[in-house]
C-alpha positions as CSV (number, residue, x, y, z in Angstrom):
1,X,0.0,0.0,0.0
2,X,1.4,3.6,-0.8
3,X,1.6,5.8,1.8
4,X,-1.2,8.0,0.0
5,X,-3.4,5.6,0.4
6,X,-2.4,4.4,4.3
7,X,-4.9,5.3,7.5
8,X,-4.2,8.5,9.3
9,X,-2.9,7.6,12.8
10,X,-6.2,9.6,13.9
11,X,-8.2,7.3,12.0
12,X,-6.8,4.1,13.8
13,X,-7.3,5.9,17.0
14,X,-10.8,6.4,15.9
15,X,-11.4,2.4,15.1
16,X,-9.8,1.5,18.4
17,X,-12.6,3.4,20.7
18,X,-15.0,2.5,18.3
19,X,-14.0,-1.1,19.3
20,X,-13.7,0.0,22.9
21,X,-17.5,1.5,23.0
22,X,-18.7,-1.8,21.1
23,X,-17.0,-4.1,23.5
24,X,-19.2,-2.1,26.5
25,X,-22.1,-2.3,24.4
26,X,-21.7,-6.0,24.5
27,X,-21.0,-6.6,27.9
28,X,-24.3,-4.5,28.8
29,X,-26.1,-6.5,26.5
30,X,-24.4,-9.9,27.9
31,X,-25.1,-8.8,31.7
32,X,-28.9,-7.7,30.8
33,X,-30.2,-10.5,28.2
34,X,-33.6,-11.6,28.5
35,X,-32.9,-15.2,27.7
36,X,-30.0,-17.4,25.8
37,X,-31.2,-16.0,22.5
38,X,-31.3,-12.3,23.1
39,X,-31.5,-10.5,19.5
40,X,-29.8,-8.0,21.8
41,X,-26.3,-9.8,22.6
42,X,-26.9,-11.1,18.7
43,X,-26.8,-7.8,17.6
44,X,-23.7,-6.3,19.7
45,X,-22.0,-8.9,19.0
46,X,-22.4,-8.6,15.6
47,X,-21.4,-4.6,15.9
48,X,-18.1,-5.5,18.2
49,X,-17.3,-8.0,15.5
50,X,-17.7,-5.7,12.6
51,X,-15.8,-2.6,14.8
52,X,-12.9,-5.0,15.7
53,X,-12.3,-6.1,12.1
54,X,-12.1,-2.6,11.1
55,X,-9.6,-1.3,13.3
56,X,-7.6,-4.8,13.0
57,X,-7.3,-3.5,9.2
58,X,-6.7,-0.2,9.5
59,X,-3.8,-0.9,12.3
60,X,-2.2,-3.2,9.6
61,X,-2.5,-1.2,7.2
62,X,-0.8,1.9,9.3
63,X,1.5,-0.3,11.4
64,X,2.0,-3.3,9.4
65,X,0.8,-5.0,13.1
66,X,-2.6,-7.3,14.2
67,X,-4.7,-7.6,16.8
68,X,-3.9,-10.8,19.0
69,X,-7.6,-11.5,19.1
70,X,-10.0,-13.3,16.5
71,X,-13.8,-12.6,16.7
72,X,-16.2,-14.5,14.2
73,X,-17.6,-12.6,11.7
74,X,-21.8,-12.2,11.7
75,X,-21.2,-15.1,8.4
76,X,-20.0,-17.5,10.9
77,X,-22.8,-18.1,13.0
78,X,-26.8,-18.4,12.6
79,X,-28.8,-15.8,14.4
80,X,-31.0,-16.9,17.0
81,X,-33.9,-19.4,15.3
82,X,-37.3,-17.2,15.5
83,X,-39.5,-19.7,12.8
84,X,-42.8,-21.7,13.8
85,X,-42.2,-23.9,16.5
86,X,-43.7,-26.6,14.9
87,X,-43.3,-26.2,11.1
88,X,-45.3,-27.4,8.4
89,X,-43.2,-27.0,6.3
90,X,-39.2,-27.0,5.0
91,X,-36.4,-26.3,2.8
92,X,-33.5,-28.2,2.3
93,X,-31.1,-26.1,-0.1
94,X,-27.1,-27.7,-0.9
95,X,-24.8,-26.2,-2.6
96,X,-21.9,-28.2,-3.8
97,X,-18.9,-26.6,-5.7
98,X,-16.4,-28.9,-8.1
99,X,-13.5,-28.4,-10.2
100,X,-12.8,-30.3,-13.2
101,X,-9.9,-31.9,-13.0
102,X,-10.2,-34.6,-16.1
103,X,-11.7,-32.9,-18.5
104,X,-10.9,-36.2,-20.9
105,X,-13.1,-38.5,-18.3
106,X,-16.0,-36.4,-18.5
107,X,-16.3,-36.3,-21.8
108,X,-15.5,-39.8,-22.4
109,X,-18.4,-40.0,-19.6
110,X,-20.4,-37.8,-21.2
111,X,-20.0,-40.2,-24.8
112,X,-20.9,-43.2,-23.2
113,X,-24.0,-41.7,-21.5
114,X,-25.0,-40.2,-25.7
115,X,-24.2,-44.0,-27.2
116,X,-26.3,-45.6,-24.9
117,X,-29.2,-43.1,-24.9
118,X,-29.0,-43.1,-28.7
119,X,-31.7,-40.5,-28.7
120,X,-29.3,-37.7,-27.2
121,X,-27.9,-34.1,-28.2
122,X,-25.5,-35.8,-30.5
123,X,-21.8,-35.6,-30.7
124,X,-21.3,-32.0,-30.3
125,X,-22.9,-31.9,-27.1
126,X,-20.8,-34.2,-25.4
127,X,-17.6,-32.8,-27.0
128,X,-17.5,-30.1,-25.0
129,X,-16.9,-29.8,-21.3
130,X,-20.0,-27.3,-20.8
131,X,-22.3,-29.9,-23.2
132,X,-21.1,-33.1,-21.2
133,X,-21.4,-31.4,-17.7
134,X,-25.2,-30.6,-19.1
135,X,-25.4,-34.5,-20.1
136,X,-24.3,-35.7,-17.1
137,X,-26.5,-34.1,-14.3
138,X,-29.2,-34.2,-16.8
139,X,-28.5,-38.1,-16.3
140,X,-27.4,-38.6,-13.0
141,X,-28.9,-37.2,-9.5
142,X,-26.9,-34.8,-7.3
143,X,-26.3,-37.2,-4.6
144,X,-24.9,-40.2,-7.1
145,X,-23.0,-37.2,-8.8
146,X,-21.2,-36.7,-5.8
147,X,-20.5,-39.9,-4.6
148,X,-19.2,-40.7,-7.9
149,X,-17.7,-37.5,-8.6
150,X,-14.0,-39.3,-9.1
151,X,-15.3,-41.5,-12.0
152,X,-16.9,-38.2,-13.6
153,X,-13.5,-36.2,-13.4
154,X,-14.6,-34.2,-11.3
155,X,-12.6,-32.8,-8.0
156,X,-14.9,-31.7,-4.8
157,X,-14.8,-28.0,-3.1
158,X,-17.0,-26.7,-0.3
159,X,-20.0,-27.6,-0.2
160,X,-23.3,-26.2,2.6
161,X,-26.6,-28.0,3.3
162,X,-29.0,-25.5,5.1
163,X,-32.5,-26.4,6.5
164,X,-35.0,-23.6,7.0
165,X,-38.3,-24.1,8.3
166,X,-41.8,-22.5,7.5
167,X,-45.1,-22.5,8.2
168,X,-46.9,-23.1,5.1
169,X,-45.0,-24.2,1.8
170,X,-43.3,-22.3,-0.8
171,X,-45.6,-21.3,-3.8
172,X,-44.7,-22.8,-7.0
173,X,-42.1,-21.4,-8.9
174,X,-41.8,-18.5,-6.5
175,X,-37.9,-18.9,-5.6
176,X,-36.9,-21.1,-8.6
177,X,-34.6,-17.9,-10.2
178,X,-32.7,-17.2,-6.8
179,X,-33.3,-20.7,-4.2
180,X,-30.9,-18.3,-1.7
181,X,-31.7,-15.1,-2.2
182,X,-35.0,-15.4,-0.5
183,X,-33.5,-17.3,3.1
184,X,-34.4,-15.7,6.1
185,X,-31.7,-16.3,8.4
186,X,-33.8,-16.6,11.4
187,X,-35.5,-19.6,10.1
188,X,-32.6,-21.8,9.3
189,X,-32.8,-24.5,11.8
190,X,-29.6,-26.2,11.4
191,X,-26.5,-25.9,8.8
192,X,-23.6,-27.8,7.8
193,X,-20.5,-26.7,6.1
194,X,-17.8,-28.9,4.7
195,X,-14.6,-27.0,3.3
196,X,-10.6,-27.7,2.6
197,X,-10.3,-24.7,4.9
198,X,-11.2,-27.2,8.0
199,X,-9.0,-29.5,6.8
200,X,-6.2,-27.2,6.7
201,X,-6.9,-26.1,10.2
202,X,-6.8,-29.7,11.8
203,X,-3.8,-30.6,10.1
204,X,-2.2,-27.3,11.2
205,X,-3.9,-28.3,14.7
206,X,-2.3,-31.7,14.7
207,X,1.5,-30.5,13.3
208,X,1.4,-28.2,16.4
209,X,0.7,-31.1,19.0
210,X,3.6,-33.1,17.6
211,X,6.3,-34.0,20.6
212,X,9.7,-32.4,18.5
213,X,11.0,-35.8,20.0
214,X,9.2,-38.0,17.9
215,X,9.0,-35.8,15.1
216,X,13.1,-36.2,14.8
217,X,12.6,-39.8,15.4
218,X,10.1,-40.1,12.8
219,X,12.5,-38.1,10.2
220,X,15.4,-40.8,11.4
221,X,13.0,-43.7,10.2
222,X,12.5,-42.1,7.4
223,X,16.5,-42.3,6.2
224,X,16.4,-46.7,7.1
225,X,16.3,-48.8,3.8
226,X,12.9,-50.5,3.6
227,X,12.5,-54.3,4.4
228,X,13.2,-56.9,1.8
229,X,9.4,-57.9,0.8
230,X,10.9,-61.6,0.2
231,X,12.2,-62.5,4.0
């Protein structure tokens, strides 16, 4: 960053007793909250993140420095469930991202799926990676999709699975254009996430519990010549 564009030591200032007056908010709300769901606490904590992520930026950016702290941002976490206790109805929307990592094996996929339809798009279709991707989950459902995503050349990313609930259903075709953009937060009822990034985390979670010891006795092993597969 030049130094045109860096924070004004005034500004930092300014973020850090924003932070300070959000951090009282949130211990007012905490000490008065009406029950373990207080929209209250929800909402300060939301404003004490979003006031601590600020400064944390604006005191790298000034003072190449961070804040030894990490709070969650308001993505992180569901606010508190305010749906029908007893729902008539739900929603079950997934989202699963891939990568194409053989394109070859999808379209040979692809092929094979045309030849023994015999009554498909034709050649061309399956020829290209966007015509064969359109074959192959016009073929195959989600779930066998990802189950069998290896055999499809295909490599999995994140994927979420949220429930929401409802009182009455959905109207037909009402959210077909934009299934997410219409979730209200407050009626999710459970969510699960699945992501590299977690992965990551544990392993870096697991290198950091390992006794040195053994890790130089494990890079020792590592120089004997392996055993003769014939004794």
């Amino acid at each position: 960053m030049s130094d045109a564009a860096q924070p004004t030591a005034a500004e930092v200032r300014a973020a850090a007793e924003r932070v300070k007056t959000a951090l009282d908010r949130h211990l007012a709300a905490v000490e008065s909250r009406s029950g373990e769901d207080d929209p209250a606490v929800y909402e300060a904590f939301n404003q004490l993140a979003a006031a601590a992520e600020v400064y944390d930026e604006l005191l790298y950016d000034r003072y190449d420095e961070v804040t030894p702290f990490e709070i969650p941002g308001a993505e992180d976490s569901l606010p508190p469930y305010t749906g029908p206790e007893e729902p008539n109805a739900l929603s079950v929307l997934i989202r699963r991202d891939y990568s194409v990592a053989e394109p070859q094996r999808l379209l040979a996929q692809a092929q094979r799926i045309e030849a023994a339809d015999g009554e498909g798009r034709g050649a061309e279709a399956a020829g290209t990676v966007h015509g064969a991707l359109g074959i192959l989950f016009g073929e195959f459902e989600p779930d066998e999709i990802a189950s069998r995503h290896k055999e499809f050349g295909l490599e999995e990313g994140d994927s979420t699975l949220w429930v929401t609930a409802a009182e009455e259903p959905s109207d037909p075709g009402e959210w077909l254009e934009a299934p997410f953009d219409q979730v209200d937060p407050q009626q999710v009822v459970c969510r699960f996430d699945v992501s590299a990034v977690f992965d990551d985390e544990l392993d870096d979670d697991v290198e950091d519990d390992l006794d040195p010891d053994l890790d130089a006795e494990l890079d020792e092993d590592e120089d004997l010549e392996p055993l003769d597969a014939d004794r």
